[in-house]
DSSP file (Angstrom, degrees, kcal/mol; ACC not computed):
  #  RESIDUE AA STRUCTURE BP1 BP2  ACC     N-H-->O    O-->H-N    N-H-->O    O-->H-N    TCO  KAPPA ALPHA  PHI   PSI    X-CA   Y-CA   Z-CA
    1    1 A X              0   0    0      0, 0.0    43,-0.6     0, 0.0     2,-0.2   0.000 360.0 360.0 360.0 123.1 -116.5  241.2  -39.4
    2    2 A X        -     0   0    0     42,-0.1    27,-0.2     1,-0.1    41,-0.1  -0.575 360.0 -97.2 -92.0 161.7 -113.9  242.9  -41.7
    3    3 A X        -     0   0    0     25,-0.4    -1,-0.1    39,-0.2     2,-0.0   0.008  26.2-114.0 -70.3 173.7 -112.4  246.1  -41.0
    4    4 A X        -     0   0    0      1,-0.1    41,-0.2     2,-0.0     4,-0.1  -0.458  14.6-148.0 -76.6-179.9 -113.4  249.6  -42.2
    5    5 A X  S  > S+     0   0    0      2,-0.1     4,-2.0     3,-0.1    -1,-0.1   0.336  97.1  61.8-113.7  16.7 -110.7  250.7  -44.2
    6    6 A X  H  > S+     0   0    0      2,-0.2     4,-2.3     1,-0.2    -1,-0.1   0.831 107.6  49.0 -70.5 -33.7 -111.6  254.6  -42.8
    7    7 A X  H  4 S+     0   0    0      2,-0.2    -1,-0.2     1,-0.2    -2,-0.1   0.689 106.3  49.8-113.6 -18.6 -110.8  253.1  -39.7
    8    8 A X  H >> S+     0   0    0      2,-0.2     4,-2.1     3,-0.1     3,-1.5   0.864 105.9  64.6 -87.1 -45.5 -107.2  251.4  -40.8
    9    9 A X  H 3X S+     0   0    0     -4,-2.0     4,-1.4     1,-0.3    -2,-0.2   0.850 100.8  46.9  -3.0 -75.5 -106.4  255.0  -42.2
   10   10 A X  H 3< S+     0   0    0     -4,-2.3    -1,-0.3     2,-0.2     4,-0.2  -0.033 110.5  53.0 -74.6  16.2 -106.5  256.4  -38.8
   11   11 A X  H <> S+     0   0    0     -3,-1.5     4,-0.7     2,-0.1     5,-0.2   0.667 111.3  45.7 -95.1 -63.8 -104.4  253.7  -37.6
   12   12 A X  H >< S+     0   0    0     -4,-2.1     3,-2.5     1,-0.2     4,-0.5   0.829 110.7  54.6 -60.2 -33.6 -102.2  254.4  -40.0
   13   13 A X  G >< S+     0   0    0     -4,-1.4     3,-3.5     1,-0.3    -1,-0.2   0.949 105.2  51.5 -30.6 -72.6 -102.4  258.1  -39.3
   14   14 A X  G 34 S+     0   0    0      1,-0.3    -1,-0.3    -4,-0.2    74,-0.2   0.533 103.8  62.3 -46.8 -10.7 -101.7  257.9  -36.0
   15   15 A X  G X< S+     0   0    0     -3,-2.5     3,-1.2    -4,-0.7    -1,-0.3   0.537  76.2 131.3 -78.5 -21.0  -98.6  255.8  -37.1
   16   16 A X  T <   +     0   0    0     -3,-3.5     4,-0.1    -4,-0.5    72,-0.1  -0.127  61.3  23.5 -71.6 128.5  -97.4  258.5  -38.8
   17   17 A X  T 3  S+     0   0    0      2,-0.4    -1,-0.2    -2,-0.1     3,-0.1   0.384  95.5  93.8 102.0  -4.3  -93.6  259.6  -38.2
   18   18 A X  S <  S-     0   0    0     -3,-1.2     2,-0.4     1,-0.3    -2,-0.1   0.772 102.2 -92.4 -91.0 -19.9  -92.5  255.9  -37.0
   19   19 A X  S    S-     0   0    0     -4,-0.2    -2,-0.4    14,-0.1    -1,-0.3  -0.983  76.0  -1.7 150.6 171.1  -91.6  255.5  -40.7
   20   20 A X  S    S-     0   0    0     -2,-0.4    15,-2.4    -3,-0.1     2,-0.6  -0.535  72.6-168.6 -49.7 116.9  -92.6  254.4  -44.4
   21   21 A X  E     +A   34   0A   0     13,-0.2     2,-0.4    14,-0.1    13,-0.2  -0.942  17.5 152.9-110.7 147.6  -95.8  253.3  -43.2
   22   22 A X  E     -A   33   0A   0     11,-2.3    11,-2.9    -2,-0.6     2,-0.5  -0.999  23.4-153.4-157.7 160.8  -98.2  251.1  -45.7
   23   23 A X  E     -A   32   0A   0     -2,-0.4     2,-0.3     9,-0.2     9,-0.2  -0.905   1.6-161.7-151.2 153.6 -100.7  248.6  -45.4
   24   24 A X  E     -A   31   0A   0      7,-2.9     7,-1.1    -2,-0.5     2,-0.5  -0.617  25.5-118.2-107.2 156.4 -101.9  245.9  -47.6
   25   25 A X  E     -A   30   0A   0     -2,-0.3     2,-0.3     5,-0.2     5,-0.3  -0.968  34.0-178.1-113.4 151.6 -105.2  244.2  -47.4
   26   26 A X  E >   -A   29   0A   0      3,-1.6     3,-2.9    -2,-0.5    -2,-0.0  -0.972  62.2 -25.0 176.3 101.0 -105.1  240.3  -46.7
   27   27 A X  T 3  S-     0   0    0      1,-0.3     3,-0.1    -2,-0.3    -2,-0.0   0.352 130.0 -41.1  74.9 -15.1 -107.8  237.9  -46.4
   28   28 A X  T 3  S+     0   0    0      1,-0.6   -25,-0.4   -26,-0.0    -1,-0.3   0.541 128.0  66.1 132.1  10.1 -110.5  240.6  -45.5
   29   29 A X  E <  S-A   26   0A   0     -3,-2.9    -3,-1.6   -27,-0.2    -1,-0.6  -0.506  78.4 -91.3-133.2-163.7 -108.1  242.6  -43.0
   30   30 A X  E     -AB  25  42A   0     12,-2.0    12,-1.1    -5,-0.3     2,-0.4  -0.927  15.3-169.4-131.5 123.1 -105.0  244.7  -42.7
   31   31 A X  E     -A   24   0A   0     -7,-1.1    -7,-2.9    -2,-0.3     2,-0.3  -0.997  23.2-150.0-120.0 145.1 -101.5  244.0  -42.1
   32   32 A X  E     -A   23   0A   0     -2,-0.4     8,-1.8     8,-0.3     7,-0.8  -0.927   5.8-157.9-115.8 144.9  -99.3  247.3  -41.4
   33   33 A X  E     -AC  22  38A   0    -11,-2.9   -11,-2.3    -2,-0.3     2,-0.7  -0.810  13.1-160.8-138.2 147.5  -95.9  247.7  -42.2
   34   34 A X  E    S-A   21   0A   0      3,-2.6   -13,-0.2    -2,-0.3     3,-0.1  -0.921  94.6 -18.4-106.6  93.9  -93.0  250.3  -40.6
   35   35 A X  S    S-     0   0    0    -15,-2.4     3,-0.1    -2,-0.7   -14,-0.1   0.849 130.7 -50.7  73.1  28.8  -90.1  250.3  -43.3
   36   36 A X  S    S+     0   0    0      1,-0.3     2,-0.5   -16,-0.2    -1,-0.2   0.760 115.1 106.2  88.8  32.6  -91.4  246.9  -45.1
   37   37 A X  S    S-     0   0    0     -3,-0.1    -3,-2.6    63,-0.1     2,-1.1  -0.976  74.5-119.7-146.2 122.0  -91.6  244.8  -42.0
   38   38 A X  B     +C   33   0A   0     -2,-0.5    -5,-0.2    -5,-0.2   -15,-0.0  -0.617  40.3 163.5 -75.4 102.0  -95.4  243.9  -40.6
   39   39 A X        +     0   0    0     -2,-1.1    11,-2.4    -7,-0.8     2,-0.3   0.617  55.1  11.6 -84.8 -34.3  -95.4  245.2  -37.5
   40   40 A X        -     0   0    0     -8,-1.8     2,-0.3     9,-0.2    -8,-0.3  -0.559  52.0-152.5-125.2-170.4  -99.3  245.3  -36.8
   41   41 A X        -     0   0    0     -2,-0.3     7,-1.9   -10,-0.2     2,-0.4  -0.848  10.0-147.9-173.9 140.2 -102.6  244.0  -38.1
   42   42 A X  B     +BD  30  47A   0    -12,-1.1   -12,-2.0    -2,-0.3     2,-0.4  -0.914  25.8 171.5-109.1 141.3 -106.2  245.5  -37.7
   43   43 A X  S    S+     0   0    0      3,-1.0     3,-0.4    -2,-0.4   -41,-0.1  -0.945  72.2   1.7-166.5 123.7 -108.5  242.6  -37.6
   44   44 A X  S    S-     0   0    0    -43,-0.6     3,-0.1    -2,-0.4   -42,-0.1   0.862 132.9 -58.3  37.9  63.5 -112.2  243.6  -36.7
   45   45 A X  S    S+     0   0    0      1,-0.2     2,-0.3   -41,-0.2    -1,-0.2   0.891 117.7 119.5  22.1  69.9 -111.3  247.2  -36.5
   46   46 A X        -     0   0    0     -3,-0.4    -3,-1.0    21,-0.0     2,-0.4  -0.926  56.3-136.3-124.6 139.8 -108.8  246.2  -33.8
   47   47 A X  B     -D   42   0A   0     -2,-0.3    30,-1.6    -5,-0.2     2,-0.6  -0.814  17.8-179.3-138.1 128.9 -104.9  246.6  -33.7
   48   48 A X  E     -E   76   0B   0     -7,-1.9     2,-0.4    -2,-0.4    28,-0.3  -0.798  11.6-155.5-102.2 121.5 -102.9  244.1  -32.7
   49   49 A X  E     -E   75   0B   0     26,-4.0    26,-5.1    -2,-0.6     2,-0.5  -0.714  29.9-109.0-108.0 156.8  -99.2  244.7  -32.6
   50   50 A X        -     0   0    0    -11,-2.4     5,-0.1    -2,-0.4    24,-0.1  -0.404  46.0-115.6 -90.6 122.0  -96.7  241.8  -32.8
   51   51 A X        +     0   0    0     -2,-0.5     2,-0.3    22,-0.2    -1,-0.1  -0.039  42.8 167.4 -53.0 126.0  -95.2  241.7  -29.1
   52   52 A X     >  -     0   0    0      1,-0.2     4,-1.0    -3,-0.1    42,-0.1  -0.874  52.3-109.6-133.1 179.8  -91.5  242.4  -28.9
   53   53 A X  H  > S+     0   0    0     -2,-0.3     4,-2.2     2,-0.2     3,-0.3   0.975 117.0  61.9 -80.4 -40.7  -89.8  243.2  -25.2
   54   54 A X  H >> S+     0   0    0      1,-0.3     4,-2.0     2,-0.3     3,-1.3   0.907 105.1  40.8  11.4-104.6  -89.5  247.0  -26.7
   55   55 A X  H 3> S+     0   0    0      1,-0.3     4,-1.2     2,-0.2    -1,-0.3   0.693 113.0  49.7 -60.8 -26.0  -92.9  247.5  -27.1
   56   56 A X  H 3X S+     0   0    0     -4,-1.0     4,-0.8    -3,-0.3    -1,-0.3   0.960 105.6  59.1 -74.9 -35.6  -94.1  245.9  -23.9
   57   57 A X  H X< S+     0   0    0     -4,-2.2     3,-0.7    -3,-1.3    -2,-0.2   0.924 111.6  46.7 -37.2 -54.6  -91.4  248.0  -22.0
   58   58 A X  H 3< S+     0   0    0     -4,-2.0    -1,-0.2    -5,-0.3    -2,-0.2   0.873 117.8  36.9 -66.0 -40.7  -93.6  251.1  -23.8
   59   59 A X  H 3< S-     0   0    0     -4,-1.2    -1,-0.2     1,-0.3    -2,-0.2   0.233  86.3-165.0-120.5   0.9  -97.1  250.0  -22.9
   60   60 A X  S << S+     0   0    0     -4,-0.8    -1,-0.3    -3,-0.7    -2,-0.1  -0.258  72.8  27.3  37.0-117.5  -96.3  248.5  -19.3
   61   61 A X  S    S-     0   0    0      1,-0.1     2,-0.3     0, 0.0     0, 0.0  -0.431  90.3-177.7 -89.1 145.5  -99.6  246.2  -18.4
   62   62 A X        -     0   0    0     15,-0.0     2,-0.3     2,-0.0    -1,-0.1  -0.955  32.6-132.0-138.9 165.3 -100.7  245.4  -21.6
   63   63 A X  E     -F   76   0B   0     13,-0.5    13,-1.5    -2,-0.3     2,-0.3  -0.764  26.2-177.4 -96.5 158.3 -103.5  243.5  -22.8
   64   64 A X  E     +F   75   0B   0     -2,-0.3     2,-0.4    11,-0.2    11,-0.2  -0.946  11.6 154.9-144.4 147.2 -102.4  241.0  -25.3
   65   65 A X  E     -F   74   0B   0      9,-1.6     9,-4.9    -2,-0.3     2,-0.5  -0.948  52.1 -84.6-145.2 163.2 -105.4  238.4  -27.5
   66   66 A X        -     0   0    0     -2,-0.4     7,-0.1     7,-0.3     3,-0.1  -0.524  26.8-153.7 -51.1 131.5 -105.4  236.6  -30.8
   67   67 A X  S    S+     0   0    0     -2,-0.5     2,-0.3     5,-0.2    -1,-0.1   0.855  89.7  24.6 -76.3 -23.8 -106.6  239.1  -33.6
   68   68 A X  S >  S-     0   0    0    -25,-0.1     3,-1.5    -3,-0.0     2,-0.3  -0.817 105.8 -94.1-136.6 145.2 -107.9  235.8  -35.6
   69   69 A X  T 3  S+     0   0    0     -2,-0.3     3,-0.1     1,-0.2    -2,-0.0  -0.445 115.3  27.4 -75.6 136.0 -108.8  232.6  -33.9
   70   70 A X  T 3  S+     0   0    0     -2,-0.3     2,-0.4     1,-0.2    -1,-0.2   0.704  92.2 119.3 113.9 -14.0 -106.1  230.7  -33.9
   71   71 A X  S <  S-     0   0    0     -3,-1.5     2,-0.7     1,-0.0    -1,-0.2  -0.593  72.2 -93.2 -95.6 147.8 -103.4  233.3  -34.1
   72   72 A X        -     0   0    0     -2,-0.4    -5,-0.2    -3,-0.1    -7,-0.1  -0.523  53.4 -92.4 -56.0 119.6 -100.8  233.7  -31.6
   73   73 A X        -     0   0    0     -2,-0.7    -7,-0.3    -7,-0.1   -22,-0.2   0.023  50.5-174.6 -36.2 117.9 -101.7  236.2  -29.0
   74   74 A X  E     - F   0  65B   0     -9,-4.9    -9,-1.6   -24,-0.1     2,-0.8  -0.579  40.1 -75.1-115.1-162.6 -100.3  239.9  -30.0
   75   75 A X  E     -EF  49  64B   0    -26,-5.1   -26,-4.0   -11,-0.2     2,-0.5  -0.544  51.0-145.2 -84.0 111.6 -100.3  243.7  -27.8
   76   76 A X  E     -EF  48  63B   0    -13,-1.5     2,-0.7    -2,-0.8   -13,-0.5  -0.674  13.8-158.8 -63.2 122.0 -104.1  244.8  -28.2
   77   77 A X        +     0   0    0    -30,-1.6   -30,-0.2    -2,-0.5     4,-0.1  -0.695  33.4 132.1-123.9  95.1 -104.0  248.4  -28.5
   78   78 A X  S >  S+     0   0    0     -2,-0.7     3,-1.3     2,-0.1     4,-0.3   0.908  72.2  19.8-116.7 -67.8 -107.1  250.2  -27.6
   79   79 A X  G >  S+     0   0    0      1,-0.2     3,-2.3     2,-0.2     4,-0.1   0.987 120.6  61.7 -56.0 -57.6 -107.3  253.2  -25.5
   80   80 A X  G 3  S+     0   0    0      1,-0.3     7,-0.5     2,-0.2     3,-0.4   0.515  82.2  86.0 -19.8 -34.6 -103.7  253.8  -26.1
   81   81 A X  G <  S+     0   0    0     -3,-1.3    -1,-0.3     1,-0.3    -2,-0.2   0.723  84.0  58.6 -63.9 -45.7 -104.6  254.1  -30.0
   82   82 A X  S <  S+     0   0    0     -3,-2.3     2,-1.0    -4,-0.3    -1,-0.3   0.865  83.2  90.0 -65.1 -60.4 -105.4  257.9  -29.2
   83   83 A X     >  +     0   0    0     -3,-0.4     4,-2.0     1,-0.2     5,-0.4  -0.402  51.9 172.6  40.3  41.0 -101.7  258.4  -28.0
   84   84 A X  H  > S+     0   0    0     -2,-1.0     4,-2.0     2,-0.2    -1,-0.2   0.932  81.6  57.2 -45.2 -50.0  -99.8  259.5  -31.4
   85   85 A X  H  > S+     0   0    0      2,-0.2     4,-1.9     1,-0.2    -1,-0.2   0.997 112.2  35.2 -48.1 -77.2  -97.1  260.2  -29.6
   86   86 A X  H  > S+     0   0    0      2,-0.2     4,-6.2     1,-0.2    -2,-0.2   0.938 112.2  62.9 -28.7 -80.8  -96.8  256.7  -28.0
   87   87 A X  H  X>S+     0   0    0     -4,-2.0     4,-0.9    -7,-0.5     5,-0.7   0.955 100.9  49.7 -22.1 -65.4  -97.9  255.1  -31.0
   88   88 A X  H  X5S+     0   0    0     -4,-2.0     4,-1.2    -5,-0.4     5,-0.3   0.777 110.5  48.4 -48.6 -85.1  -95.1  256.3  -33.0
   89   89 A X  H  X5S+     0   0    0     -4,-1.9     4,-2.9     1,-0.2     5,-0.4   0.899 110.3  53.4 -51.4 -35.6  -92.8  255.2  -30.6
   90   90 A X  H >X5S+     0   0    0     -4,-6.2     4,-1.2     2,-0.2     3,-0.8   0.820 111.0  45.7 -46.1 -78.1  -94.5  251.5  -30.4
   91   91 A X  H 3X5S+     0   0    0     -4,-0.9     4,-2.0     1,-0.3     5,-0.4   0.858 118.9  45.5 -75.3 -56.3  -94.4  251.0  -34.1
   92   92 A X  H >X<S+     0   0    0     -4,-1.2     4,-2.8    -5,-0.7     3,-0.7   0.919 116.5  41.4 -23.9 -65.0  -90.5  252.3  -34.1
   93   93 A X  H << S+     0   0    0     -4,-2.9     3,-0.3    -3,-0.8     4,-0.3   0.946 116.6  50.6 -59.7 -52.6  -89.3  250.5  -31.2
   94   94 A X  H 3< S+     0   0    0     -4,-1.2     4,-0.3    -5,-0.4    -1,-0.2   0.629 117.1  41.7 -66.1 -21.5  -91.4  247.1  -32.5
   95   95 A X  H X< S+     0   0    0     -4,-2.0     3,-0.5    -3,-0.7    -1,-0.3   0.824 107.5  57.4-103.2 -29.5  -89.8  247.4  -36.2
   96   96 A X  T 3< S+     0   0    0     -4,-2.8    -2,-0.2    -5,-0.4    -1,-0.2   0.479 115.9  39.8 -72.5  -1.0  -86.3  248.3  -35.0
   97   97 A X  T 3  S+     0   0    0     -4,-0.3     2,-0.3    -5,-0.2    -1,-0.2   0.462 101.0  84.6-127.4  -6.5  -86.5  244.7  -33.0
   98   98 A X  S <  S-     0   0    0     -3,-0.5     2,-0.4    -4,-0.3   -59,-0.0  -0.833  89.5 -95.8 -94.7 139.3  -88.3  242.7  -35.7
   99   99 A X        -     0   0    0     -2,-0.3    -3,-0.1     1,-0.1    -1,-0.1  -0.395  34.4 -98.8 -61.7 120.3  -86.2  241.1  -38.4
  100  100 A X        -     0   0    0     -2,-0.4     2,-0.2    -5,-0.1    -1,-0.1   0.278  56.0 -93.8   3.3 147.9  -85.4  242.4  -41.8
  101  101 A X        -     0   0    0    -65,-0.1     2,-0.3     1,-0.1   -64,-0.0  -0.686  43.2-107.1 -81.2 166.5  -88.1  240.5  -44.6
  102  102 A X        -     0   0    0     -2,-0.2    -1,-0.1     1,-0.1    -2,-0.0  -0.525  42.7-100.2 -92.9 130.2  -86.6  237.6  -46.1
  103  103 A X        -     0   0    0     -2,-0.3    -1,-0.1    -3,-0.0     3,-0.1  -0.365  36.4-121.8 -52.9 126.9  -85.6  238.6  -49.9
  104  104 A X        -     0   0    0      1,-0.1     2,-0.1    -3,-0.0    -3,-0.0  -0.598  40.9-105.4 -77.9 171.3  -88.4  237.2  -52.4
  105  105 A X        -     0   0    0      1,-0.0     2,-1.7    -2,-0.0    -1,-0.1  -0.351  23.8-123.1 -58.2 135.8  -86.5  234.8  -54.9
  106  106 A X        -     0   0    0     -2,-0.1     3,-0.2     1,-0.1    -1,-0.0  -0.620  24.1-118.9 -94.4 116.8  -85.7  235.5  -58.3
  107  107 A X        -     0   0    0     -2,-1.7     2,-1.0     1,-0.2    -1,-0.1   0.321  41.1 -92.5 -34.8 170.2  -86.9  233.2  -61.1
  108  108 A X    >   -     0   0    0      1,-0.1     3,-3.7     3,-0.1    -1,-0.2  -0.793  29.7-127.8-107.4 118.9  -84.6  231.8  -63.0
  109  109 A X  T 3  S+     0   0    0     -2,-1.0    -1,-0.1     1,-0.3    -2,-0.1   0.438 102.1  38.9 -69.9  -8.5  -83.7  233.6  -66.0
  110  110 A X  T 3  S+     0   0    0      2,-0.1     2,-1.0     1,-0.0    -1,-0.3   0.512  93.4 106.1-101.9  10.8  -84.1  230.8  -69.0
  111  111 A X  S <  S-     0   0    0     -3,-3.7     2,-0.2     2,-0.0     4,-0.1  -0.609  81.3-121.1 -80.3 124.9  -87.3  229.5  -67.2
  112  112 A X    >   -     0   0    0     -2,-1.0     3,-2.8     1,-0.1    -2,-0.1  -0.307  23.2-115.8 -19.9  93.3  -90.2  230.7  -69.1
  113  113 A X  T 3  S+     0   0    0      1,-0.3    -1,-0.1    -2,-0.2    -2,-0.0   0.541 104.0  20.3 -43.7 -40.4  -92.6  232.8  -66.9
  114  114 A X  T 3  S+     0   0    0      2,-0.1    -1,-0.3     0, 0.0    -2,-0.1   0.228  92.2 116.3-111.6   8.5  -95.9  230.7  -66.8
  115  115 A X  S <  S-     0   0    0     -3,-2.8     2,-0.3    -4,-0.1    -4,-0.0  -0.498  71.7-117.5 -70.8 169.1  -94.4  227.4  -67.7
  116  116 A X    >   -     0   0    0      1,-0.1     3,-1.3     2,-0.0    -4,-0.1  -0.705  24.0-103.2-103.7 175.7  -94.9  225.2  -64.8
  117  117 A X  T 3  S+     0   0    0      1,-0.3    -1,-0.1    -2,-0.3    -2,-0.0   0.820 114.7  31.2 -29.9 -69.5  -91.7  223.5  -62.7
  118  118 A X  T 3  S+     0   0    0     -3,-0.0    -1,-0.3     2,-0.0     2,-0.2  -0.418  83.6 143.6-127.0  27.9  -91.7  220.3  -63.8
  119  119 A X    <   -     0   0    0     -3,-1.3    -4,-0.0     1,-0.1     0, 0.0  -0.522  52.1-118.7 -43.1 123.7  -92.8  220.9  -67.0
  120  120 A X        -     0   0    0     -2,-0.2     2,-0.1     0, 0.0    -1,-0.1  -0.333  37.2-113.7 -77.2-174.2  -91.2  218.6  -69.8
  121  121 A X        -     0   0    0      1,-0.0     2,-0.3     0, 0.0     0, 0.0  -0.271  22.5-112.5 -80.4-167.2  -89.2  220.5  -72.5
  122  122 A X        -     0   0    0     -2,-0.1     2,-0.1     0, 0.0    -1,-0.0  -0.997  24.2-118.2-109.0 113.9  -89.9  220.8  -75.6
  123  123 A X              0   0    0     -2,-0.3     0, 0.0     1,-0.2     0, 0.0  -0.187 360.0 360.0 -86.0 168.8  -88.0  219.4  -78.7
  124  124 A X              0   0    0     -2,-0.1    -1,-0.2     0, 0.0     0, 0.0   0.701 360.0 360.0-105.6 360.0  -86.5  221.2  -81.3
């Protein structure tokens, strides 16, 4: 079941004040980002936040499951979700302990945009 996106809103709401918050849609779900770094995901109008020691320190017993089968287990956040206060500080603490994104690459400025790699040239 994909999420609502009323219901990723009010995630994000509740995020609000940790940071640039934004969220992208992906595969038929949500990944949410604190200052350009994905800190969470809603998957089946769930949020799972990516476990750091920070954020377990904040939430004491926590529950933690896949959001996708297959995934690594992250922090389930359900009652807790209500909590702004909290919240905020999860998504802080959890993006101040996650690493930077990786810089995308830049093409290479005489390759054509849509040629492919290994394209031959062309003579002149």
């Amino acid at each position: 079941m994909a999420s609502d996106l009323s219901f990723v809103e009010y995630v994000r709401d509740q995020m609000h004040g940790a940071g640039a918050v934004t969220f992208k849609k992906m595969f038929g779900e949500y990944a949410l980002y604190v200052d350009e770094k994905i800190v969470a995901l809603v998957c089946d109008n769930q949020l799972f936040v990516k476990p750091t020691v920070a954020g377990r320190a904040l939430l004491g017993t926590v529950t933690e499951a896949p959001p996708y089968p297959g995934a690594k287990p992250q922090l389930l956040i359900t009652e807790q979700l209500e909590d702004q206060e909290l919240i905020v500080a999860l998504m802080r603490a959890t993006a101040a302990e996650l690493p930077a994104p990786k810089p995308k690459p830049k093409p290479a400025k005489n390759a054509p945009k849509n040629a492919p790699k290994n394209a031959p040239k062309k003579a002149r």
